[in-house]
VMD Tcl script that draws the C-alpha trace (Angstrom):
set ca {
  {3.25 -15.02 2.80}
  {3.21 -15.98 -0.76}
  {5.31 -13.64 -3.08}
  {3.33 -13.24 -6.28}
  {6.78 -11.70 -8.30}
  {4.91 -8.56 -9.30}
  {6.87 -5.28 -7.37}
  {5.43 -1.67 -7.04}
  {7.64 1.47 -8.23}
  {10.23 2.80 -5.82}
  {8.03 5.39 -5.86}
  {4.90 3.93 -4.81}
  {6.52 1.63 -2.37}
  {7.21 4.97 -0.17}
  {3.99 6.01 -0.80}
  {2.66 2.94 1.09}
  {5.48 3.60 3.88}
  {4.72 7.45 4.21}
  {0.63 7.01 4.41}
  {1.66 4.06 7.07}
  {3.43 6.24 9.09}
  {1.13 9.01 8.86}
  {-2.37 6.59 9.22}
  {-4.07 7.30 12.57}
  {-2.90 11.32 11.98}
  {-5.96 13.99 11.16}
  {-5.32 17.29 9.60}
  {-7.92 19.89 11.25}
  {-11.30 19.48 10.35}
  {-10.90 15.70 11.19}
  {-9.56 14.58 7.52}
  {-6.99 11.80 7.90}
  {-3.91 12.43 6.59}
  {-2.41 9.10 5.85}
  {-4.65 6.08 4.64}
  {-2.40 3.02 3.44}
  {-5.52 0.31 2.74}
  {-6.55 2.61 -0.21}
  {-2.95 3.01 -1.71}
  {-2.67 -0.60 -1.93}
  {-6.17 -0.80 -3.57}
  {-5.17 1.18 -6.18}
  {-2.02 -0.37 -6.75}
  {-4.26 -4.10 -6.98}
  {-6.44 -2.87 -9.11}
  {-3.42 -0.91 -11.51}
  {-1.64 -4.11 -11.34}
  {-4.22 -6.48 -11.68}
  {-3.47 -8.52 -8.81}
  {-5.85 -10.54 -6.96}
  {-7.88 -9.55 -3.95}
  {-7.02 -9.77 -0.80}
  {-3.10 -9.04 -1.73}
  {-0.98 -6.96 0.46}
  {2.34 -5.29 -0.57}
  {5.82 -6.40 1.65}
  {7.03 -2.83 2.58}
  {10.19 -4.16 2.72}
  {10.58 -5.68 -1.25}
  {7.29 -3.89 -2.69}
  {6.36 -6.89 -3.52}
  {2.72 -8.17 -3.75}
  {2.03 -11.59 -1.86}
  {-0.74 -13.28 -0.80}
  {-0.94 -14.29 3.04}
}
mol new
graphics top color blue
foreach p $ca { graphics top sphere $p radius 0.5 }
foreach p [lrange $ca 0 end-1] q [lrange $ca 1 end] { graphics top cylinder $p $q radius 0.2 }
display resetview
């Protein structure tokens, strides 16, 4: 993966980790309680990085694969 040297808060970075550990979880009534993929979204379109970018949950990084 290509780092693109733009980093998400400390913050958001355990955003991303929490909603990853939690994806594939549903709070009754069948709401999921952890959804990743639109975290990241955000944080492309609040940092104006291009699409198809992930974050490295390691650095918080953005990179390109």
């Amino acid at each position: 993966m290509k780092g693109l040297g733009v980093f998400v808060t400390d913050g958001e970075l355990e955003q991303v980790k929490v909603a990853w550990r939690c994806s594939g979880m549903f709070l009754s009534g069948g709401l999921p309680m952890g959804n990743p993929e639109r975290l990241i979204d955000g944080f492309i379109k609040k940092y104006n990085q291009p699409n198809g970018s992930v974050v490295d949950t390691q650095t918080g990084e953005f990179c390109l694969p």
